[in-house]
MARTORTOR-245896 format. One line per field, with one value per atom (N, C-alpha, C): atom name; residue number from 1; x negated, y, z. Coordinates in pm, whole numbers, plus 32768, in hexadecimal, padded with zeros to 4 digits. Layout:
N
at: [CA / ...]
i: [NUM / ...]
c1: [X / ...]
c2: [Y / ...]
c3: [Z / ...]
END
This chain:
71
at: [N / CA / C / N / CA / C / N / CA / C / N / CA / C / N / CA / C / N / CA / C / N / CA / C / N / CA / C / N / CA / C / N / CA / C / N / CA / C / N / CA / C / N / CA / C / N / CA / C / N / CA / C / N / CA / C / N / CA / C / N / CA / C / N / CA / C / N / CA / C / N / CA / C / N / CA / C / N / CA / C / N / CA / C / N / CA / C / N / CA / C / N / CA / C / N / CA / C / N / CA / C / N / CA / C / N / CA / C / N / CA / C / N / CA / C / N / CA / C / N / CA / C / N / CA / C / N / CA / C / N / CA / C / N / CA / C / N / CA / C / N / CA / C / N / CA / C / N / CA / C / N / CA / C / N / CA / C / N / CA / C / N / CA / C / N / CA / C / N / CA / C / N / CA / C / N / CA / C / N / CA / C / N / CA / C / N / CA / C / N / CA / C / N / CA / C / N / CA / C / N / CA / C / N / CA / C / N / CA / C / N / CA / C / N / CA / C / N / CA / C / N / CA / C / N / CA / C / N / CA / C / N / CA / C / N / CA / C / N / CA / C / N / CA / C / N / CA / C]
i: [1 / 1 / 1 / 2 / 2 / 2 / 3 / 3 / 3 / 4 / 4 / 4 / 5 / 5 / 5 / 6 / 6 / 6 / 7 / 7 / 7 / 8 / 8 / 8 / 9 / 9 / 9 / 10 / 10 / 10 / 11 / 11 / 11 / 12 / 12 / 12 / 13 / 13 / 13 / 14 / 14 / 14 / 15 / 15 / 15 / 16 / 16 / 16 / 17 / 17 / 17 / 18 / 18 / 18 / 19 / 19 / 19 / 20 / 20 / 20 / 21 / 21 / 21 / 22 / 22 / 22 / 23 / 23 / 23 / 24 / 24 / 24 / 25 / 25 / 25 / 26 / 26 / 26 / 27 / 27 / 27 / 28 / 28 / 28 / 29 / 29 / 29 / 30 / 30 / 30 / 31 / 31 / 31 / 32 / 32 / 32 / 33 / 33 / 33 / 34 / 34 / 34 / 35 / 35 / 35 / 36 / 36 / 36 / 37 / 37 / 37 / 38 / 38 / 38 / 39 / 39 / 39 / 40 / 40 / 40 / 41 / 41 / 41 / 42 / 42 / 42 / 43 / 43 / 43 / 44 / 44 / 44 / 45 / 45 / 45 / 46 / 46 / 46 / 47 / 47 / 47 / 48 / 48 / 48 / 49 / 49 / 49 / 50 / 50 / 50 / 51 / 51 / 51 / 52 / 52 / 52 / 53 / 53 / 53 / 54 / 54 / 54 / 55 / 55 / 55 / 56 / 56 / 56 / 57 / 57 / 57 / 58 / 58 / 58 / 59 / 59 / 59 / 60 / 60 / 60 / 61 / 61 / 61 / 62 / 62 / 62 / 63 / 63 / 63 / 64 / 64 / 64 / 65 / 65 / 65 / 66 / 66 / 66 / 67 / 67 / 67 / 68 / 68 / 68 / 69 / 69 / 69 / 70 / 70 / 70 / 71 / 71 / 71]
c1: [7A6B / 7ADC / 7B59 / 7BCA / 7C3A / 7C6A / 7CAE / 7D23 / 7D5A / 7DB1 / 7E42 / 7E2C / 7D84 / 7D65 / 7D3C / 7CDD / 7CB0 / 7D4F / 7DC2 / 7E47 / 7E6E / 7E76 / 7EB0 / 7E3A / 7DFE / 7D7D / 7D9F / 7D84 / 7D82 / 7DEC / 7E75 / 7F14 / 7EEC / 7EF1 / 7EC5 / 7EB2 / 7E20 / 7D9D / 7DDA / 7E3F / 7E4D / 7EE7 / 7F40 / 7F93 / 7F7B / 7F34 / 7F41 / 7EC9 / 7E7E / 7DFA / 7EA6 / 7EC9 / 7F35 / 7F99 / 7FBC / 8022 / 7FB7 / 7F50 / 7F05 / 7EF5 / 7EC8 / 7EB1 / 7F57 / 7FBB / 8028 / 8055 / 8013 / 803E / 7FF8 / 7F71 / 7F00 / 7F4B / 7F7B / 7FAE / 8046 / 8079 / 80DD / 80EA / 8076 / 805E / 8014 / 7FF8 / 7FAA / 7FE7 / 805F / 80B8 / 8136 / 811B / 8177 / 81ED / 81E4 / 8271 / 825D / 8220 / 8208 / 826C / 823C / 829D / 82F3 / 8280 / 8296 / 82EC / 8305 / 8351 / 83CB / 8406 / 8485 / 84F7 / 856F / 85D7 / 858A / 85FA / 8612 / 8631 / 85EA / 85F2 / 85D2 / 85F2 / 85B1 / 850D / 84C2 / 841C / 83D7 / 8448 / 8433 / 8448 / 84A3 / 84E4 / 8468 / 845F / 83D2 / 8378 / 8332 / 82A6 / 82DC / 8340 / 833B / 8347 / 837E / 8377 / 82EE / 82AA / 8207 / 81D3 / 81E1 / 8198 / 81C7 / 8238 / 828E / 8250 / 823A / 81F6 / 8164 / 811D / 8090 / 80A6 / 80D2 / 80A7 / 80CE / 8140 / 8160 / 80E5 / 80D2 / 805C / 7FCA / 7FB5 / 7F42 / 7F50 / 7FB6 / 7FE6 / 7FD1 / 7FE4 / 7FF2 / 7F64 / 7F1B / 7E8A / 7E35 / 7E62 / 7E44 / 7E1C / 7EB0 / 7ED8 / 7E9A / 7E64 / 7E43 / 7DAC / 7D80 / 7D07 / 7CEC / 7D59 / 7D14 / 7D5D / 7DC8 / 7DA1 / 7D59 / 7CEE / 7C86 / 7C05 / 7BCF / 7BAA / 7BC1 / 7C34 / 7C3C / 7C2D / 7C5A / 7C55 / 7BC2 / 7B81 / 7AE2 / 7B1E / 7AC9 / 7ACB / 7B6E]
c2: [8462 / 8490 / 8489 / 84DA / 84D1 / 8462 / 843D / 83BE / 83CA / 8426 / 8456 / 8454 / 8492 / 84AD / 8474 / 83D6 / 8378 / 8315 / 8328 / 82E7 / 8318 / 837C / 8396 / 83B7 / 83D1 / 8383 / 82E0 / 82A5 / 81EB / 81CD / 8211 / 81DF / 821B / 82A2 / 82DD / 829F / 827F / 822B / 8167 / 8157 / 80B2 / 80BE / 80F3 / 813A / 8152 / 81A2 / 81C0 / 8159 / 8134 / 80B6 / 8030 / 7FF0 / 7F9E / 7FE3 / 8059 / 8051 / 8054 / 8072 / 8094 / 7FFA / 7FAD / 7F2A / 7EEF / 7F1F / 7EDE / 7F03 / 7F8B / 7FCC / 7F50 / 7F57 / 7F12 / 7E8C / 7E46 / 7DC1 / 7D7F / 7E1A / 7E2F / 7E23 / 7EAC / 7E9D / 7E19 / 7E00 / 7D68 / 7CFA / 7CEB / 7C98 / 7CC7 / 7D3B / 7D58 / 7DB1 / 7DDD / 7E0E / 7EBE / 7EF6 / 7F97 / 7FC3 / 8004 / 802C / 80E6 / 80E2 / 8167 / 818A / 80FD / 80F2 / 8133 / 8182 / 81C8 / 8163 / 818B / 811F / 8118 / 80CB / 8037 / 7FDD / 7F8E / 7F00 / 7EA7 / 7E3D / 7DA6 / 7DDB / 7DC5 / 7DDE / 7E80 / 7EE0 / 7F42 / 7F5A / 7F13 / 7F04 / 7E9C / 7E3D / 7DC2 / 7E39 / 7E6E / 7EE8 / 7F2C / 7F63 / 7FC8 / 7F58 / 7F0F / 7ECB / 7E91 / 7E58 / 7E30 / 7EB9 / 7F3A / 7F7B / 7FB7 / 7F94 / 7FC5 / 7F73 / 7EBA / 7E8A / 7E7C / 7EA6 / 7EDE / 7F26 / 7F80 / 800E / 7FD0 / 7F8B / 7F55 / 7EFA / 7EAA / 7E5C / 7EB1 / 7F04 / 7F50 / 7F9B / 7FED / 802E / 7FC9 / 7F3E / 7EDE / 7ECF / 7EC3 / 7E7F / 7EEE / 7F48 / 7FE7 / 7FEF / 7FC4 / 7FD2 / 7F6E / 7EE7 / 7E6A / 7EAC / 7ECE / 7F17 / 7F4F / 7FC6 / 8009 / 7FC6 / 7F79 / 7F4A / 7ED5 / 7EA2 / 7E69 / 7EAE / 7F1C / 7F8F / 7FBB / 7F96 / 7FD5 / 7F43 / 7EC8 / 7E4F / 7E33 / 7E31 / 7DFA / 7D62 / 7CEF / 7C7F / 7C27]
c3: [8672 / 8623 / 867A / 8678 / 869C / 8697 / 870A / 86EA / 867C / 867E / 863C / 858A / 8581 / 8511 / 84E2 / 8516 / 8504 / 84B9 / 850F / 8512 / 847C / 8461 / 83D2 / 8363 / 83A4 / 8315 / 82EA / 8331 / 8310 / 82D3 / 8314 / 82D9 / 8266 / 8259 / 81C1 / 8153 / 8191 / 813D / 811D / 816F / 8162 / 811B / 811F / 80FC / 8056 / 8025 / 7FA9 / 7F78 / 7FB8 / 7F91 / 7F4F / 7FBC / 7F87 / 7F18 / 7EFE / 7EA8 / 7E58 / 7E30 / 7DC7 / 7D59 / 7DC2 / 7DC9 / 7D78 / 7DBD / 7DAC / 7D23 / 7CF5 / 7C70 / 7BE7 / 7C19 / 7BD2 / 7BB1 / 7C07 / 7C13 / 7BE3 / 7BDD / 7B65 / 7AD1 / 7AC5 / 7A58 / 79EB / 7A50 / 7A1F / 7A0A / 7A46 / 7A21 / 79E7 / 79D5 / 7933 / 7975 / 79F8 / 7A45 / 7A3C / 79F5 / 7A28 / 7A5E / 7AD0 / 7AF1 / 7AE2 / 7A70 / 7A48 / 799D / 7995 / 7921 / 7916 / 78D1 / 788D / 78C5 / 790C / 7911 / 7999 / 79BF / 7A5D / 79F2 / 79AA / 79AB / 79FF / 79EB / 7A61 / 7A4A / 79D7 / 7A10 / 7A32 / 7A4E / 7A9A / 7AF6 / 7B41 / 7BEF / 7C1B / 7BB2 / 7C22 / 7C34 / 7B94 / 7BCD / 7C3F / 7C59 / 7CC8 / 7D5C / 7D51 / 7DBA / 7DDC / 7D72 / 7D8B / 7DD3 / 7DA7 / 7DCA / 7E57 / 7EB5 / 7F03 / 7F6C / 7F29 / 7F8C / 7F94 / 7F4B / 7F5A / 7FB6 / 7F93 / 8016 / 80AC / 80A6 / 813A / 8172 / 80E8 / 815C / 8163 / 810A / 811B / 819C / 81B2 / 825F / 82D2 / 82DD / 8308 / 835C / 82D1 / 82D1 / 833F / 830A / 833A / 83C1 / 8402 / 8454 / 84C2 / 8471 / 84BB / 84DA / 8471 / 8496 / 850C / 8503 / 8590 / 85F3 / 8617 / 866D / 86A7 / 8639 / 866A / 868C / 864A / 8697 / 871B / 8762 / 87D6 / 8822 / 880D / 887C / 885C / 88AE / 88D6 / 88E1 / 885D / 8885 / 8848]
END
């Protein structure tokens, strides 16, 4: 597979994998972040889900480059 394409597949895929995660983990603790208004428990959902995606990109990212270091 392509570097490049391999590169924005994973961010993609870890990227929307964490916000997805971050949405789920919102909603579960009562923050949607898709609720009507900016209240206080609609700024936490969007922020849960802002930092999902960052660490999902993150993780992503740790991935391939353990893919590339042998060892």
């Amino acid at each position: 597979m392509h570097p490049l394409l391999l590169e924005g597949l994973s961010d993609a895929i870890g990227f929307i994998g964490g916000a997805l995660l971050g949405y789920w983990l919102a909603v579960g603790v009562g923050a949607d972040p898709l609720a009507p208004g900016y209240g206080p428990a609609s700024l936490s959902g969007i922020a849960l889900v802002g930092l999902g995606g960052g660490v999902g990109l993150h993780l992503a990212r740790r991935w391939r480059r353990s893919r590339k270091d042998p060892g």
